[in-house]
N, C-alpha and C positions, 0 to 999 in steps of 0.2 A: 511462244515456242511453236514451230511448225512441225505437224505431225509427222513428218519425215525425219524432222531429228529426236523423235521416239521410235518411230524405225527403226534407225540407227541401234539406239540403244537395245531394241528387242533384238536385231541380228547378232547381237555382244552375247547375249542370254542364251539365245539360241538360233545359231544359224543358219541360215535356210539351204546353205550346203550339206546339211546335215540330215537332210530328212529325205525319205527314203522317195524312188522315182515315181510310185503310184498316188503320192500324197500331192493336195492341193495347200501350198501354204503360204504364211506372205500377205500383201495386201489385197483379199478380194474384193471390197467393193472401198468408195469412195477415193478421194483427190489428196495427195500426199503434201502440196501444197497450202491448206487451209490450217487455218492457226487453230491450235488445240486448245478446245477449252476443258476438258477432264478426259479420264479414264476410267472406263467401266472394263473390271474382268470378271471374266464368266467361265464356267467350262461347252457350254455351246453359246451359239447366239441366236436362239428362238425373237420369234416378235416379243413374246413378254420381254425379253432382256433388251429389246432395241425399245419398249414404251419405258424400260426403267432408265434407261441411258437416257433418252429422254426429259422424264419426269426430274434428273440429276444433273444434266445440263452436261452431259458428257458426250461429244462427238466423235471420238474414239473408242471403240467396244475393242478388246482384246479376248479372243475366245481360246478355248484348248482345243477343239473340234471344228475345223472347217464348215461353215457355214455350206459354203457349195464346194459339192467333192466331186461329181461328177460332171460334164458338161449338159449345161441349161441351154436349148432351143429360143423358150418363147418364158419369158416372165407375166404371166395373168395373175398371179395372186393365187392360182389351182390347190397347190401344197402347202405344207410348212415353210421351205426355203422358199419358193416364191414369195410367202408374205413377209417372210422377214429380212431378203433385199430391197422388195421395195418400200417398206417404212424405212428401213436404213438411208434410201438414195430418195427420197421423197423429205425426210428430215436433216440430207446430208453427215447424214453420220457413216466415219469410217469404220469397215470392221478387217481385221486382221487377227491372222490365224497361225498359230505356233506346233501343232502337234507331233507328228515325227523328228520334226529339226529337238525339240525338246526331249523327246520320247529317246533321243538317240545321245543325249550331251551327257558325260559323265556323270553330271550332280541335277542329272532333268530329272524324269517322271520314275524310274525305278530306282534311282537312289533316294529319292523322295519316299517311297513304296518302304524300300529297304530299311532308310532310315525310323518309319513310322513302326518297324516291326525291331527296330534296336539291332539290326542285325551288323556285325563285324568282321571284317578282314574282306570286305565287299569287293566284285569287279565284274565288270560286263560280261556277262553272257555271253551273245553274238559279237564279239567285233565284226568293225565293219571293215570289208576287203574291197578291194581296189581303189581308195582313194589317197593312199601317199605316191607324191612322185620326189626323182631327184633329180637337182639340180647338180652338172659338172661346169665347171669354165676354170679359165686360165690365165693370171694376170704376173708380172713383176712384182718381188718380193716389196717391195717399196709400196705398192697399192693395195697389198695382203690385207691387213691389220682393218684399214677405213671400205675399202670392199665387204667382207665380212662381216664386221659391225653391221653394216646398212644392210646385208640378207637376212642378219637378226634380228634387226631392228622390224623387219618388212612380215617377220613371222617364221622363218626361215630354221630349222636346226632344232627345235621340239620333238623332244622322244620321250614320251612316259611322263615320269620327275622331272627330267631333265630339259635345259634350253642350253640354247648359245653350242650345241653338238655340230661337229663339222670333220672330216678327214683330208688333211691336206698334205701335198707330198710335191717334194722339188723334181724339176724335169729340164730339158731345155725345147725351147719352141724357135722354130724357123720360119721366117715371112719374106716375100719380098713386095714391094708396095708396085703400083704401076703410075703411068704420067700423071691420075686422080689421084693418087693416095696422098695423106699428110701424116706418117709413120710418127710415131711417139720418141720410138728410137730409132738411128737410123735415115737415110736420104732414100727418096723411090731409084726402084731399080738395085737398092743393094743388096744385097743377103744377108740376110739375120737372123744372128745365132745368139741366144738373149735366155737367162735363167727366167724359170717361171716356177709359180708356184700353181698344182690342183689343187684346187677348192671342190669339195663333196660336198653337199647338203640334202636332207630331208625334209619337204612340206605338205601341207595339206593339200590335195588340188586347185581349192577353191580361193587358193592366196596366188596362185600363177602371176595375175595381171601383176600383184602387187611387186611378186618378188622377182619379174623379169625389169619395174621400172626401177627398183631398187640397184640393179645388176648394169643396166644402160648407163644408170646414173651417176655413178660411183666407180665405175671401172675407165680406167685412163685408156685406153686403145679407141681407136678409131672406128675399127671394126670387132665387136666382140666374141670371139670364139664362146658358146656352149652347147651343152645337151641337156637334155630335160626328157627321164625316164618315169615309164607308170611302172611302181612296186607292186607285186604280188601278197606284200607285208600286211597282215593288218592291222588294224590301229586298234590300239590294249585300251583305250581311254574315250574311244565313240563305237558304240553299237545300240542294239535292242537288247533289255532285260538284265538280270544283274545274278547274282551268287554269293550268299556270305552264310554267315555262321550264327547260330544262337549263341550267346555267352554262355549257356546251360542247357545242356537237352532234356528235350517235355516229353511226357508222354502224347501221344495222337488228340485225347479228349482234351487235354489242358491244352494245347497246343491250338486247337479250330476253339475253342473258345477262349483262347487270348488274341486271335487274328478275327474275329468276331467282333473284338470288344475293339482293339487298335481301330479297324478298318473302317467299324459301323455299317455292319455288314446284316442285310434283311434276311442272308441264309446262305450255307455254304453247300453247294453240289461238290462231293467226292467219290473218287474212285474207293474199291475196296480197302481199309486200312491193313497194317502187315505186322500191326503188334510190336514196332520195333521204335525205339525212340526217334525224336524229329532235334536235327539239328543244323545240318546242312538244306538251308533254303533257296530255292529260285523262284524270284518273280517275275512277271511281267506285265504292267499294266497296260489293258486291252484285251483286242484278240490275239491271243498267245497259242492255240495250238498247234501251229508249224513250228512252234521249239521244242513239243515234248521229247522228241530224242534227243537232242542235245542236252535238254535237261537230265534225262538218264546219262547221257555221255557224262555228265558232268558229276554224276556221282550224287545228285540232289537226294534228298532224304523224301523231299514235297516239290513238287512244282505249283505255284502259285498264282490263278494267271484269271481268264473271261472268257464268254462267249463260245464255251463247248460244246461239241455237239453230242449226242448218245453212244456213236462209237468210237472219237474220241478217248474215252474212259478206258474204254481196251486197252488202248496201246500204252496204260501205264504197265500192261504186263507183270506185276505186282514187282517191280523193282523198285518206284518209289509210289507216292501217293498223289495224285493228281486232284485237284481242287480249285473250282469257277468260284469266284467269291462274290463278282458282278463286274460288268465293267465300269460305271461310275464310280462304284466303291475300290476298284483298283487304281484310281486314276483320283483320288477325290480330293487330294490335299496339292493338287496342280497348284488353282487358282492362287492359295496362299503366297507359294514360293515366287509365283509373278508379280502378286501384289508388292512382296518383300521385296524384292530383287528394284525393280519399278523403283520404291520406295527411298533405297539406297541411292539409285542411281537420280532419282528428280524429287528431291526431300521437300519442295518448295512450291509440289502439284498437286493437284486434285487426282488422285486416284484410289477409286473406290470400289470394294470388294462388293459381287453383285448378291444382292439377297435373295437370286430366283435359284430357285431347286430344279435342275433341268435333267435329273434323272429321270427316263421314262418308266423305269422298271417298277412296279410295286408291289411288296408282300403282303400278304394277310398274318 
């Protein structure tokens, strides 16, 4: 198997249309070309995790944290990430990086959060805005049916729960060909007046190529009338962060020591508590506090999130209860769901969960 067609598979997982514009992700170092001999997942890819890939004969590292996030001048070995591309590209080991694209997929890294805290009636936080467009064009009721199919087929008509959604409505369309043309119906030079049907559709942006070859392909005219609009809509099923419910409200001290005990968590920084039960949760694994108001918008009981600063804490303004719990420990049951996911998808491969502890943080 070539490492490209695990690629593949990891954009199924999570796509790298998905992950937000500041993020580095995708294949940073090594040749997509070379035949895979295993998989190591990590949640960073320190040199330790490129000697265990290694020692494991794995030439593909799959990380949750981009190895290089910012742009590298000169590689000497100076840093951390210097040393650990160049054993990576000196032992030809690929490493590819998932974070945001995951961070952002409905059942990525905060419903993974969500789910480890049992939490129910869950949905994203932030949707993400501006990336549905639609699709219009116009064909004869006779190419309706196998048109349409293939825009679904290509990805096309995905709302929510629902596929195969599309609004279509009869009109009449008028052409006249010139001495090039080779009209469907009709001779050049004549005038036609011919029923048609609109076809509506809604897709992700990042399926475009797909679903204009879809649309080429399968449409009987010669020349194909469409349009292809960006929605202001946002999509209910990809953002950052999540929102659900306790099945039973706790009080505040049961409450930080059952997320304590889920999370495995070396200590939890909070804002002042407010004496009111906890049942309405938001998480978000990482740096989370550019959501705290949303997370008030949102009615949260707690926000649940990383990397806060001192004042920070303020702006829970005592409407909910704000709490860092760490960021690896928010983020800490990635690895698994890759492994898994991985696992389904290439039941017949070496891929192996890495046994380095790459949190930096530590408690007394």
């Amino acid at each position: 198997m070539k490492i490209k067609e695990i690629l593949s598979i990891l954009e199924e997982m999570a796509p790298l249309a998905y992950a937000e514009d500041f993020d580095n992700v995708g294949l940073l170092v090594g040749n997509q070309e070379n035949d895979a001999t295993g998989i190591l997942v990590c949640h960073d890819a320190l040199e330790t995790v490129i000697e265990e890939a290694i020692t494991k004969k794995c030439n593909l590292v799959v990380c949750f944290h981009p190895i290089i996030f910012s742009g590298i001048k000169k590689i000497t070995g100076k840093n951390y990430v210097e040393r650990s591309v160049l054993k990576a590209i000196k032992n030809d080991i690929a490493i590819y990086a998932v974070h945001t694209a995951l961070d952002n997929h409905k059942n990525g890294v905060n419903k993974i959060f969500s789910d480890a805290l049992g939490l129910i009636n869950t949905k994203i936080l932030i949707p993400k805005q501006n990336f549905i467009q639609k699709l219009i064009t116009y064909t004869i009721p006779e190419n309706v049916e196998e048109l349409r199919n293939a825009l679904f087929d290509a990805g096309a008509g995905k709302i929510g729960n629902y596929e195969d959604c599309s609004f279509n409505s009869k009109g009449i369309g008028t052409y006249m060909g010139n001495e090039d043309s080779n009209p469907q119906l009709g001779e050049r030079f004549e005038f036609v007046e011919t029923p048609e049907i609109k076809i509506e559709v809604t897709f992700e942006k990042q399926l475009q190529s797909n679903i204009l070859k879809a649309l080429f392909k399968n449409h009987v005219y010669e020349e194909v009338a469409y349009e292809i609009y960006d929605l202001q809509n946002t999509h209910q099923n990809i953002g950052l962060g999540m929102i659900g419910e306790l099945e039973k409200p706790m009080n505040e001290d049961h409450f930080f020591a059952f997320v304590k005990d889920k999370m495995q968590c070396g200590g939890i920084r909070h804002s002042i508590l407010r004496g009111k039960p906890i049942q309405k949760v938001a998480v978000l694994g990482g740096s989370g506090s550019f959501a705290i108001k949303i997370a008030i918008q949102a009615n949260a009981d707690v926000f649940l999130t990383s990397d806060l600063k001192y004042h920070n804490f303020y702006e829970a303004e005592n409407q909910l209860v704000l709490a860092d719990i760490g960021h690896f420990e928010s983020e800490r049951f990635t690895k698994n769901y890759i492994v898994d996911f991985l696992k389904k998808k290439i039941p017949n491969f070496a891929i192996i969960f890495s046994e380095e502890n790459t949190n930096p943080v530590k408690y007394l």
